[in-house]
TORVOMAR-194286 format. One record per atom (N, C-alpha, C, O): x, y, z; residue in one letter. Coordinates in Angstrom, 1 decimal. Layout:
BEGIN
r u->X | v->Y | w->Z | res->a
...
//
This chain:
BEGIN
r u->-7.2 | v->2.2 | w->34.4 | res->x
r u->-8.0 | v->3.2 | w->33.6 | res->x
r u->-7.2 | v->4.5 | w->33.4 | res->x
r u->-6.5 | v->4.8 | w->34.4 | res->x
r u->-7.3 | v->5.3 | w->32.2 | res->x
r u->-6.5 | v->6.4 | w->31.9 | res->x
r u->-7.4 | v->7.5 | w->32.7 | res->x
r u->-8.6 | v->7.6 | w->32.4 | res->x
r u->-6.5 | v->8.4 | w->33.8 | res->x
r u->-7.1 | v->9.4 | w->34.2 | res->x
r u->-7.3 | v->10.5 | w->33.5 | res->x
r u->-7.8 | v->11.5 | w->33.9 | res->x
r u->-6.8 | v->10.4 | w->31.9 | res->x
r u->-7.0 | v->11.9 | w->30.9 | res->x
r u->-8.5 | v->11.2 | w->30.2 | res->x
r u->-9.1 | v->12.0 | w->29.5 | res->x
r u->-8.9 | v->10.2 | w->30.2 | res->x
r u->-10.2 | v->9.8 | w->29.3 | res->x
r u->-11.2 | v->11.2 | w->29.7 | res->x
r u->-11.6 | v->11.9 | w->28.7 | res->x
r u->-11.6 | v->11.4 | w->30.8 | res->x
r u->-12.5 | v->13.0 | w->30.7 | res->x
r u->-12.3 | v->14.2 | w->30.4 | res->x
r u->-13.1 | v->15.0 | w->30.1 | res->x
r u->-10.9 | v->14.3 | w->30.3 | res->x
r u->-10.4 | v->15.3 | w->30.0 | res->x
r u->-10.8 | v->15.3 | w->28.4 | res->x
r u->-11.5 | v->16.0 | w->27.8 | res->x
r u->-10.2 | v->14.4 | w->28.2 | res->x
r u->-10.4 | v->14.3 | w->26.6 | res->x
r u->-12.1 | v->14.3 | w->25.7 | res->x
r u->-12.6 | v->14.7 | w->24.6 | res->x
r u->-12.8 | v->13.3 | w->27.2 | res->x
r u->-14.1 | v->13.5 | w->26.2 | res->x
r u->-15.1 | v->15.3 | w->26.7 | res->x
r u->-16.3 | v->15.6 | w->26.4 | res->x
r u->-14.3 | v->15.8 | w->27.3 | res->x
r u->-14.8 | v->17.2 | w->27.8 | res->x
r u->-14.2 | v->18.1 | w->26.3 | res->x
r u->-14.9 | v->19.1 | w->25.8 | res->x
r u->-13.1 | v->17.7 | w->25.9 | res->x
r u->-12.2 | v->18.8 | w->25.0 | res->x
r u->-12.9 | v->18.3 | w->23.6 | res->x
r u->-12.9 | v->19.1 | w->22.7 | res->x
r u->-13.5 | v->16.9 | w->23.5 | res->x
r u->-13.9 | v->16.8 | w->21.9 | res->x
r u->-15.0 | v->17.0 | w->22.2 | res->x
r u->-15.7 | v->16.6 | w->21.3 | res->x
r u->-15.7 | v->17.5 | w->23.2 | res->x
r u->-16.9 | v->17.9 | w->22.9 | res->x
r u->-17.3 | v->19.6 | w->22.9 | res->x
r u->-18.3 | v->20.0 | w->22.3 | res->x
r u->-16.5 | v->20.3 | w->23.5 | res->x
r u->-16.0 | v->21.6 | w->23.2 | res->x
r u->-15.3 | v->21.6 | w->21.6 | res->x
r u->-15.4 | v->22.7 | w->21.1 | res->x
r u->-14.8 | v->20.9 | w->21.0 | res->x
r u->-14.4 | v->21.1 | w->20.0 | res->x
r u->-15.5 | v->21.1 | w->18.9 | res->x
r u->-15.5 | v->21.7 | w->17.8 | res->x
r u->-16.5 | v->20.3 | w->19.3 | res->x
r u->-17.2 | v->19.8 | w->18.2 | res->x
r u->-18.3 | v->21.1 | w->18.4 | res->x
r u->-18.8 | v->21.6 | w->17.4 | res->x
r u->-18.8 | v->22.1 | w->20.0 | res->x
r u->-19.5 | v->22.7 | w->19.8 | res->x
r u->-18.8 | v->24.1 | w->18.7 | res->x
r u->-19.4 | v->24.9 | w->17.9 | res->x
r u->-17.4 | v->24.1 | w->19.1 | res->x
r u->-16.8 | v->25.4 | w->18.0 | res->x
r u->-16.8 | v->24.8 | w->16.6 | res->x
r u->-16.4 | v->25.6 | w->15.7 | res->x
r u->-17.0 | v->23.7 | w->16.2 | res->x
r u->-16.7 | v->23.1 | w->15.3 | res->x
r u->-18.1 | v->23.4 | w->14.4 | res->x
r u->-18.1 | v->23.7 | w->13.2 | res->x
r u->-19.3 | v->23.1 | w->15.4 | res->x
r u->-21.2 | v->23.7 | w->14.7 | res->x
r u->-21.0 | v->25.0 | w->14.5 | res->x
r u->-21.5 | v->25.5 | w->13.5 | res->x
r u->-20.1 | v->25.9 | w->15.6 | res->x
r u->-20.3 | v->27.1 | w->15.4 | res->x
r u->-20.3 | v->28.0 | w->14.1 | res->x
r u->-21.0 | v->28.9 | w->13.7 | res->x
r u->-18.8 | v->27.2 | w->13.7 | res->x
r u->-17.9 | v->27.6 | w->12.5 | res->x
r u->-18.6 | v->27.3 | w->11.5 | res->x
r u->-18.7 | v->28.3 | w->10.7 | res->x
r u->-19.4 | v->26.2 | w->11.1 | res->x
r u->-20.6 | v->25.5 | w->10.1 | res->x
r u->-21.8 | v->26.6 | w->10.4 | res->x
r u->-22.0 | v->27.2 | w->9.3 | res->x
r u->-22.4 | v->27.0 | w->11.2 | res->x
r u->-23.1 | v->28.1 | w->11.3 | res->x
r u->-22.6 | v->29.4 | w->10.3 | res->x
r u->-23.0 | v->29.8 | w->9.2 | res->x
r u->-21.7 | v->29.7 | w->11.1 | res->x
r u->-21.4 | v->30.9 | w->10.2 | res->x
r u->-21.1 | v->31.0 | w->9.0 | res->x
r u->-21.5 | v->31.8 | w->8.2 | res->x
r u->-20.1 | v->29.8 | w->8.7 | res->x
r u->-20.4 | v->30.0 | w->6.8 | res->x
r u->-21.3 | v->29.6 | w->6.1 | res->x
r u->-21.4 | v->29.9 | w->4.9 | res->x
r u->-22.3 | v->28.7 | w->6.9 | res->x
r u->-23.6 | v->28.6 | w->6.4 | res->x
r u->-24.4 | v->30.2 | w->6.0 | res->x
r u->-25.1 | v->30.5 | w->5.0 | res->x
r u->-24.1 | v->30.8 | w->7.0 | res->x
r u->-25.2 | v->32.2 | w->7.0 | res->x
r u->-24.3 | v->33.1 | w->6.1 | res->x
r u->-24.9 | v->34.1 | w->5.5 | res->x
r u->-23.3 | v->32.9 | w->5.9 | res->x
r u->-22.3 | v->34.3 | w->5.2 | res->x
r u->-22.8 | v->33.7 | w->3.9 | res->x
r u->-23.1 | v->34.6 | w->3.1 | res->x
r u->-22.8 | v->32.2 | w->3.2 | res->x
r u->-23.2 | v->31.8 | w->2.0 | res->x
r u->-24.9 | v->32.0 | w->1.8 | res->x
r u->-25.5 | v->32.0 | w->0.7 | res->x
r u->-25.6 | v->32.2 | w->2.9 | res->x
r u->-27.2 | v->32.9 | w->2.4 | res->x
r u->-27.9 | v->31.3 | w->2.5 | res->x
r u->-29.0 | v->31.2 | w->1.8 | res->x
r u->-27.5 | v->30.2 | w->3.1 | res->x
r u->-28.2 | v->29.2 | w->3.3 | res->x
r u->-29.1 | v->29.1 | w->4.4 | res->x
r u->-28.5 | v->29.6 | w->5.3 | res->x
r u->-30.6 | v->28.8 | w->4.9 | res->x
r u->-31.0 | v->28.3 | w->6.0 | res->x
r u->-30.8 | v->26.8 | w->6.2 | res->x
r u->-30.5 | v->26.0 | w->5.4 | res->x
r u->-31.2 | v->26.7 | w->7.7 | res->x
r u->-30.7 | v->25.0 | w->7.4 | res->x
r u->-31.1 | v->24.2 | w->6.8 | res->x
r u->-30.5 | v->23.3 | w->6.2 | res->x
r u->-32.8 | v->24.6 | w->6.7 | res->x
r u->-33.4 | v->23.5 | w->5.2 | res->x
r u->-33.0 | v->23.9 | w->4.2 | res->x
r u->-33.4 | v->23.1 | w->3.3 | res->x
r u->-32.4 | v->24.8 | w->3.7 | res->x
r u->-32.0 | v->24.9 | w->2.5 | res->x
r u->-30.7 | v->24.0 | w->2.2 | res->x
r u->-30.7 | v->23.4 | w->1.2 | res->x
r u->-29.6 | v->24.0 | w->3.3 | res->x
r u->-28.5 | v->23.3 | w->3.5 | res->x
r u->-29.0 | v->21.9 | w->3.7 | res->x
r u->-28.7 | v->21.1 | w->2.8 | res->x
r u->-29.6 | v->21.5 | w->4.6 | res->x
r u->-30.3 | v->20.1 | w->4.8 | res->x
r u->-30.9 | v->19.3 | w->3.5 | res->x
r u->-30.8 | v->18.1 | w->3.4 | res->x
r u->-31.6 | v->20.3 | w->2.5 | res->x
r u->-31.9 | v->19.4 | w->1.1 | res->x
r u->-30.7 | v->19.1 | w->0.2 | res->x
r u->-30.4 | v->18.0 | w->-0.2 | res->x
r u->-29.9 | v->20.5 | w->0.0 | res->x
r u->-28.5 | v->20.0 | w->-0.6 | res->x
r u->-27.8 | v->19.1 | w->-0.1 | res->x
r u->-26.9 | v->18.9 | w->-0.9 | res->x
r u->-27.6 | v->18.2 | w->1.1 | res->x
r u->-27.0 | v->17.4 | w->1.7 | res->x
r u->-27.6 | v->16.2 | w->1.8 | res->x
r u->-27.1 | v->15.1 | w->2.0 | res->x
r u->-29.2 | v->16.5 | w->1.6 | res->x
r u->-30.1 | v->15.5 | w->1.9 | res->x
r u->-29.9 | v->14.7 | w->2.6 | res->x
r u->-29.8 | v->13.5 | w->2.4 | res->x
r u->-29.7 | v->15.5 | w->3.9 | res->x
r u->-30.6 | v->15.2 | w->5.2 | res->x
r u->-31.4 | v->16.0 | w->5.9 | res->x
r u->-31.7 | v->17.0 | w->5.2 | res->x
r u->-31.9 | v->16.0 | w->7.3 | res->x
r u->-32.5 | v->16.6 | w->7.8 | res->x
r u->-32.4 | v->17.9 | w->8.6 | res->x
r u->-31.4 | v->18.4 | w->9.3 | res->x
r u->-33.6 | v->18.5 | w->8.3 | res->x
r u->-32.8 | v->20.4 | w->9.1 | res->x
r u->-32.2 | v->20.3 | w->10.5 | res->x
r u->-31.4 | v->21.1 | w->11.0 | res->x
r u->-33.0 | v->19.0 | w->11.2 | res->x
r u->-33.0 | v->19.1 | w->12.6 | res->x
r u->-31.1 | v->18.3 | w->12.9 | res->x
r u->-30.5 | v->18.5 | w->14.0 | res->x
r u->-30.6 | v->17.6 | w->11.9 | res->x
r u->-29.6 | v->17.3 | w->11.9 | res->x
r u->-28.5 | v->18.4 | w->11.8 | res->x
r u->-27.5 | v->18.6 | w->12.5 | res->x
r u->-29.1 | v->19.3 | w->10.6 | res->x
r u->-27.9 | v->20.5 | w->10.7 | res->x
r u->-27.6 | v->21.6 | w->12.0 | res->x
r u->-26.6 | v->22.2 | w->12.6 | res->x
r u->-29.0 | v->21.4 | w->12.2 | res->x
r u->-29.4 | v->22.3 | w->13.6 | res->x
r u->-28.5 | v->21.9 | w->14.9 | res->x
r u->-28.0 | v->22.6 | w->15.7 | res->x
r u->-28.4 | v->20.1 | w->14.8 | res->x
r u->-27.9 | v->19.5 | w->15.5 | res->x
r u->-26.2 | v->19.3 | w->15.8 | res->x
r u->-25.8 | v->18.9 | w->16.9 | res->x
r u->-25.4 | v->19.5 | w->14.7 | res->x
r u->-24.5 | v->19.9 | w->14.1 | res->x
r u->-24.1 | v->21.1 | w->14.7 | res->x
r u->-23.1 | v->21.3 | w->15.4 | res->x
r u->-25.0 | v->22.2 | w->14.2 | res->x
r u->-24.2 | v->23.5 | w->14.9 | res->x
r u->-24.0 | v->23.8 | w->16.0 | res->x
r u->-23.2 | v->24.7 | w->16.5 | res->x
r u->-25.3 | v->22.8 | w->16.9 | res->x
r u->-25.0 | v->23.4 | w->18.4 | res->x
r u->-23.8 | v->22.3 | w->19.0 | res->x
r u->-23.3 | v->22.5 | w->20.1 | res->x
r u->-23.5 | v->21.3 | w->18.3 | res->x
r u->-22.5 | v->20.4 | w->18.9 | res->x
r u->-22.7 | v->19.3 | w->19.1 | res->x
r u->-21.7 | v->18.6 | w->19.2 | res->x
r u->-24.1 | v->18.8 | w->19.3 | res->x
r u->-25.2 | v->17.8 | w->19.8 | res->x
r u->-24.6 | v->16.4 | w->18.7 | res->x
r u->-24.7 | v->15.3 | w->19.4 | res->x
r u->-24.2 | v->16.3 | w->17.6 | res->x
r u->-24.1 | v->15.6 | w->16.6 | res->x
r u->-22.8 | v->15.6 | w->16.5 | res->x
r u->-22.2 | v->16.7 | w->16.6 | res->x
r u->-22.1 | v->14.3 | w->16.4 | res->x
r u->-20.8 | v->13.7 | w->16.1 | res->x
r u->-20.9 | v->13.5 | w->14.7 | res->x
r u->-21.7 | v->12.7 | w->14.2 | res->x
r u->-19.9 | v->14.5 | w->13.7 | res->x
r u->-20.1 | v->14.0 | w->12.3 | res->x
r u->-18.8 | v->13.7 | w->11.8 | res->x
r u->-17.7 | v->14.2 | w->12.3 | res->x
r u->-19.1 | v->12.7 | w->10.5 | res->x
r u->-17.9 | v->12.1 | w->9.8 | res->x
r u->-17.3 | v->13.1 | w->9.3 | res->x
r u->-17.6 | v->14.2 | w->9.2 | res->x
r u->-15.7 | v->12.3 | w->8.8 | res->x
r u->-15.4 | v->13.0 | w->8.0 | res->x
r u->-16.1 | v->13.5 | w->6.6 | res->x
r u->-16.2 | v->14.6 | w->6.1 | res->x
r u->-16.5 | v->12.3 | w->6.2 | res->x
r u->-17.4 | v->12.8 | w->4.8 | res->x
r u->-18.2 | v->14.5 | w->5.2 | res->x
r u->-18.1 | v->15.6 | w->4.6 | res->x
r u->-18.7 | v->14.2 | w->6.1 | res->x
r u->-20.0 | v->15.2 | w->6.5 | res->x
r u->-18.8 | v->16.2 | w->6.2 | res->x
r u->-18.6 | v->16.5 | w->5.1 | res->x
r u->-17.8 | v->16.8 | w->7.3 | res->x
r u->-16.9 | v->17.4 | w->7.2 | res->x
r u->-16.8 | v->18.2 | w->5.8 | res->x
r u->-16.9 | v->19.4 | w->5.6 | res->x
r u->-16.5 | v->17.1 | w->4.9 | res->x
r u->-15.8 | v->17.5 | w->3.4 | res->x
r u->-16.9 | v->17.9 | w->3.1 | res->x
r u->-16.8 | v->19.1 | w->3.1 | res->x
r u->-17.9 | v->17.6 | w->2.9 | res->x
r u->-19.3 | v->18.2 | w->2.0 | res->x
r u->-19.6 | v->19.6 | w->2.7 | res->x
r u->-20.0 | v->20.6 | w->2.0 | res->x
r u->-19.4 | v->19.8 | w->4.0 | res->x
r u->-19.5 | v->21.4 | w->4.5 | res->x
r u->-18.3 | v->22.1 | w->4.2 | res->x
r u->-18.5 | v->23.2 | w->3.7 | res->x
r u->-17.4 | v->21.8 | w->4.3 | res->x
r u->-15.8 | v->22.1 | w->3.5 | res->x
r u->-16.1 | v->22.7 | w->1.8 | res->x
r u->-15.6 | v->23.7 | w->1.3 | res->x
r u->-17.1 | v->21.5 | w->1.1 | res->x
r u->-17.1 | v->22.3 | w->-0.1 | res->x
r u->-18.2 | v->22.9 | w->-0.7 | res->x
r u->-18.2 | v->23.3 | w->-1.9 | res->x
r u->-19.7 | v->22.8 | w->0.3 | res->x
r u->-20.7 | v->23.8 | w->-0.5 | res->x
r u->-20.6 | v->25.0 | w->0.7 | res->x
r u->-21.5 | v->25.8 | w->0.8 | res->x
r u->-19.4 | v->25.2 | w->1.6 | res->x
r u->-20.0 | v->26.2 | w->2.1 | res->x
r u->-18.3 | v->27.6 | w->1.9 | res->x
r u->-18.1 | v->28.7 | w->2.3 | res->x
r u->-17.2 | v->26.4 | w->0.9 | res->x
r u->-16.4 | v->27.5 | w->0.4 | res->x
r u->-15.6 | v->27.7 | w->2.1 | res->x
r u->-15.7 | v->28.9 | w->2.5 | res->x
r u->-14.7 | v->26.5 | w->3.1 | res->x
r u->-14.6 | v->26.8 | w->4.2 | res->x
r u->-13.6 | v->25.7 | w->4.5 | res->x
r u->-13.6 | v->24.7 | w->3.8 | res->x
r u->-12.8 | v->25.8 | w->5.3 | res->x
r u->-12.1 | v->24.8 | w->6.0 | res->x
r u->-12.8 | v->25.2 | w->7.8 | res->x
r u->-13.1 | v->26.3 | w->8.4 | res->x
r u->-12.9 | v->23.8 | w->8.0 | res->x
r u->-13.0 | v->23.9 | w->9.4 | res->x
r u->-11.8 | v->23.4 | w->10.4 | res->x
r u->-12.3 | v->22.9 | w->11.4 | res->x
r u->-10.6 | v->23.5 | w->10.4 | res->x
r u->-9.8 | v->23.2 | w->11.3 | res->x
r u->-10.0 | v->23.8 | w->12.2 | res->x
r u->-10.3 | v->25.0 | w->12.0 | res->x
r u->-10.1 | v->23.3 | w->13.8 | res->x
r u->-10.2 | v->24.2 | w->14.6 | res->x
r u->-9.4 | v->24.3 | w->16.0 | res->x
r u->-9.5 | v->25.0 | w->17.0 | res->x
r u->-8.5 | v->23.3 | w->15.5 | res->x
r u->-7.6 | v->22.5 | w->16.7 | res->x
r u->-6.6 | v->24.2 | w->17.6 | res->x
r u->-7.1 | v->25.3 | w->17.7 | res->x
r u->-5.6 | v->23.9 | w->17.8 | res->x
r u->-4.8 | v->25.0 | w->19.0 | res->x
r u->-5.6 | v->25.2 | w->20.0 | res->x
r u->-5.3 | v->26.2 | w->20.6 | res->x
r u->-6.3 | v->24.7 | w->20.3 | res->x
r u->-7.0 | v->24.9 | w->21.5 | res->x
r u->-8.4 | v->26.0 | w->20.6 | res->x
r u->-8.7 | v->27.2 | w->20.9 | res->x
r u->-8.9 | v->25.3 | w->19.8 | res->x
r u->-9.7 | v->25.9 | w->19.6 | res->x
r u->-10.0 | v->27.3 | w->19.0 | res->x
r u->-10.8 | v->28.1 | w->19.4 | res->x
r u->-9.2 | v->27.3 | w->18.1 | res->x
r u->-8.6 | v->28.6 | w->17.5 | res->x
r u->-10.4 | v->29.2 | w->17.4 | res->x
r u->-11.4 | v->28.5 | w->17.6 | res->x
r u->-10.3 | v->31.0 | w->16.9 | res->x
r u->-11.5 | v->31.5 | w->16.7 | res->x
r u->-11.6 | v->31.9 | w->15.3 | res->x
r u->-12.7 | v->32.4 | w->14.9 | res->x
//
């Protein structure tokens, strides 16, 4: 068994909470609430909700549709850049 497998699922899961964070903020700098973003995407608020705190593994699609109604790249890799 690989002794880095925790390591790794400790760091994609820290990534994904900077990764909600970043979706947060240009969510709020564009003047969206989550249900407002959740019908434009049509899905659920509790999903966006779920997204920003980290809780939610999303695709890439998901990715690109926040990428382009919220005017944002989310790269967040270097250790998590801020």
């Amino acid at each position: 068994m690989n002794s880095k497998l925790p390591e790794i699922a400790i760091q994609i899961k820290e990534y994904r909470v900077k990764l909600g964070d970043k979706i947060k903020v240009a969510r709020e700098k564009k003047g969206y609430s989550t249900a407002d973003l959740a019908e434009i995407m049509k899905i659920k608020p509790s999903t966006i909700s779920n997204i920003e705190k980290g809780k939610f593994s999303i695709t890439v699609d998901y990715l690109v549709h926040f990428s382009i109604l919220l005017d944002c790249e989310f790269i967040v890799a270097e250790k998590y850049k801020n």
